[in-house]
Structures are given as C-alpha cells and as structure tokens.
N, C-alpha and C positions, 0 to 999 in steps of 0.2 A: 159575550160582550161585557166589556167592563162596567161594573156601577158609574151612575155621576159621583159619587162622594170619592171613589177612589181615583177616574177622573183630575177631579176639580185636586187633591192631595199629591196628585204626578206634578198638574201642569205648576202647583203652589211650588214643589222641590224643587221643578226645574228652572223658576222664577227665582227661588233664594238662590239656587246654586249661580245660576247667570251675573246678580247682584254680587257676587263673592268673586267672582271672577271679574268684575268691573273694578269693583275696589280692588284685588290685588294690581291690576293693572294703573290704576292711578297711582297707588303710593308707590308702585317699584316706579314709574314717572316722575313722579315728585324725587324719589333716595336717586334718582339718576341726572335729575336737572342740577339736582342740589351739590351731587357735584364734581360733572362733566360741564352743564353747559347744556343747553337743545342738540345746538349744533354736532354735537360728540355724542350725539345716543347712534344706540345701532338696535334697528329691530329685535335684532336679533338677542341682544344681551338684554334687553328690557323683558323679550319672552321667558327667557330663562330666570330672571331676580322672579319674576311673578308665578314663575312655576306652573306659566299655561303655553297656547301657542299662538302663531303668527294669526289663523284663522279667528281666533277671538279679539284681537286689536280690530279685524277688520268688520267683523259681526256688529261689536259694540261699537266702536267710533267710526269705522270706516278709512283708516289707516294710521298711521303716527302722526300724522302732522297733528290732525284733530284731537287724539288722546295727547298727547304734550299742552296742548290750549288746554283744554281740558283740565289738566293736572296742575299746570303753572296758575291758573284763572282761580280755581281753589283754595290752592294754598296762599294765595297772595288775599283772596277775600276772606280768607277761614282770620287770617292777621289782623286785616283792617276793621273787620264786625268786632271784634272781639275788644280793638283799641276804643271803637266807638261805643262799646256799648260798657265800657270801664266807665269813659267821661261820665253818660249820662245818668251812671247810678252815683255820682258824687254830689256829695250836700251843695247846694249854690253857693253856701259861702264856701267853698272848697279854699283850701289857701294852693300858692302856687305849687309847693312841693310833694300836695294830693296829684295836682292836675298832671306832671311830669311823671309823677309813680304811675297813676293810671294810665295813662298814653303809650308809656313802654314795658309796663306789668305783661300785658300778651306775649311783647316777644323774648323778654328774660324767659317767663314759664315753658313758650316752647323748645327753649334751647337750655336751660339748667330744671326745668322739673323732673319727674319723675316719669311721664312718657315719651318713647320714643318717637311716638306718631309726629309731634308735631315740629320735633328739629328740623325736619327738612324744608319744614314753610319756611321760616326766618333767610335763610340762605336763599329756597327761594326766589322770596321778593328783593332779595339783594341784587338777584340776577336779574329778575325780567323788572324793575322799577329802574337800573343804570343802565340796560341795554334790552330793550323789549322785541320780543323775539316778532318776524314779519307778519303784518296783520293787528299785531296787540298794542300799537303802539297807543292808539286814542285811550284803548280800554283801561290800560296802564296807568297813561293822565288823571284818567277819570276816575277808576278807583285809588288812587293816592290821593286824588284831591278831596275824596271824601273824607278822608282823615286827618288833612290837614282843615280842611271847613270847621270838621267837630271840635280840634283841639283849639284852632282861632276862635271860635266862639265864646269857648271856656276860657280864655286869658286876657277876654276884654274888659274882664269885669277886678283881674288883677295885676294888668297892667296897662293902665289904662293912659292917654295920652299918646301912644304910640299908634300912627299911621298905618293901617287897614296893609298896605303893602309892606311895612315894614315889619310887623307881626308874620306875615308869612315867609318871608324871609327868613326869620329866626325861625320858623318851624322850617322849614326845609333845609336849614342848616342841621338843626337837631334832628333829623329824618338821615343824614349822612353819618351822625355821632351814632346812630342808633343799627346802622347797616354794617355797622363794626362788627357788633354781635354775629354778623353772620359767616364774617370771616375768622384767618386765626389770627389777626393783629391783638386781641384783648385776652387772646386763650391763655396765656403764663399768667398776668392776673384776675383773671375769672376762676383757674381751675380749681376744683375742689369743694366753690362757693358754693351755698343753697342759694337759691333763687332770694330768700327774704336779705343774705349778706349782697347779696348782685345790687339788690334795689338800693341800699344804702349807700353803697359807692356811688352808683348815677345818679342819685337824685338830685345832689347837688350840682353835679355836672350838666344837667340836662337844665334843671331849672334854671343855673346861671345863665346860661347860651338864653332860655327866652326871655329872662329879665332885659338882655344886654346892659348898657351902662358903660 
C-alpha cells in the first residue's frame, strides 16, 4: 500500500495538473470570444487551442455554455479591478488628466504591453459590455457600473458643478472612445506605440470628452 506522503503528492499532482487544464481551457475561451464572438465557438475548436478534450470542458464547467461565462466574467472583471484599483491609488488632488490616465492605463497595458495574456480581455469586454451574451446581461450592467461609480466619484472633486447624471454620461461616452481599443478602428495609429506613447495621445482625448464644455 502506498505511504500517506506519497499519497497526499499524487492526489497534490493531480490537483495542479486539473488547475492547468482549467486555465488552458479559459484562455483558449477568452483567444476565442475575443475573436469569434460566443456564438461562433465550436466545442470542438476550443478543445483543440487548449490542447485538451471535450471530457474536461465537462468535468470542469459542466459544458460550454458555463466555461464561456466563465471566461467572458473574468476577463471583463480581470479590466474593471484593475481600472478601479488605478483610481484608488491616485493622490486626492489627482488633477483630471491622472484620473483619465488611470481609468484607461488597464486597458492600453492589456492590449500594447508586453503580455499576451491580457489582449484578449480588452476585446472581450468590448463584446460582452455592447452585446452581453444570454443570462449576463444584469451581470454586465453591474460590473460596468462599477467602474463608471469609481471613475464618477473621482471627477467630482474636478469637475465640479456638473449634474450627478450628466457626469455619467460623459463617462459612458468615454467607456465607447475607450472600446475602440478593442477593435481595429485605431490599429494604423496605435501601431508600433508603447503603451507610455498610447497614454499620451488619449489623455487629452479622454479627459476632454469628461470635461465637456
């Protein structure tokens, strides 16, 4: 009979290896939402990017529907923490063109830094935030409106006089300047840029949209 130590070291393997085979299966989700669409995955082709089989979509999630939530639910929160959590490390007196850099710093860096991992969030939340796939639609609402909450909070303090509704408006205006990125409408003049040249061009752009004027 086997030891416990060796044991407790199988069942340890066979827990990383399971974890490894869930992540492959989210990111070839994600590299396949980002850009097919839901609608356009095929079991099939998603088994293959991830280099596992049908049987482990079902082990782990319990079919496709559930890994696609799964996948989209992530990459779209992995975006929004990360805008939020820009805001709340800037000085209070941030001036406006802080609060605009941090807001869209997350999604420049996943789509011009230096990993691949996170290009296909930005895209995407461009998909399931303009057209949220069945079942996500509240969720969707709800994690977007977290980050237009955070960003309204920090701009009341620099733009001030402007109407509680009107404030979001101009963020949700600049929430569509910003879904550009995920497409190729900005590819001819983004290409080649580092992320710190990306930031300089929109910041003016982004910050004038929530000045308005």
């Amino acid at each position: 009979m086997p030891s416990p130590l060796k044991l407790d070291a199988t069942l340890d393997g066979r827990r990383a290896g399971g974890e490894r085979t869930r992540r492959l299966l989210i990111e070839a989700a994600q590299q396949l939402i980002a850009e097919r669409g839901e609608s356009a995955i095929r079991l099939r082709d998603l088994t293959e990017l991830a280099q596992t089989n049908i049987a482990a979509v079902h082990y782990h999630f319990g079919g496709l529907a559930a890994l696609l939530a799964t996948a989209a639910s992530e990459a779209v929160e992995n975006i929004i923490d990360a805008q939020i959590a820009e805001l709340k490390a800037l000085a209070v007196d941030a001036s406006l063109a802080e609060i605009a850099g941090a807001y869209f710093r997350p999604m420049v860096d996943a789509v011009k830094g230096p990993s691949s991992k996170g290009r296909p969030y930005v895209r995407v939340l461009g998909r399931v935030t303009s057209d949220p796939p069945d079942g996500l639609e509240r969720w969707a609402e709800a994690a977007t409106g977290r980050a237009h909450e955070a960003l309204v909070a920090r701009l009341r303090a620099v733009v001030p006089g402007v109407a509680e509704d009107e404030l979001l408006f101009r963020v949700k205006c600049v929430g569509g300047i910003l879904l550009q990125l995920s497409m190729t409408a900005l590819e001819p003049e983004l290409r080649g840029k580092s992320p710190e040249e990306v930031e300089r061009m929109l910041v003016p752009v982004i910050a004038g949209a929530l000045l308005g004027g």
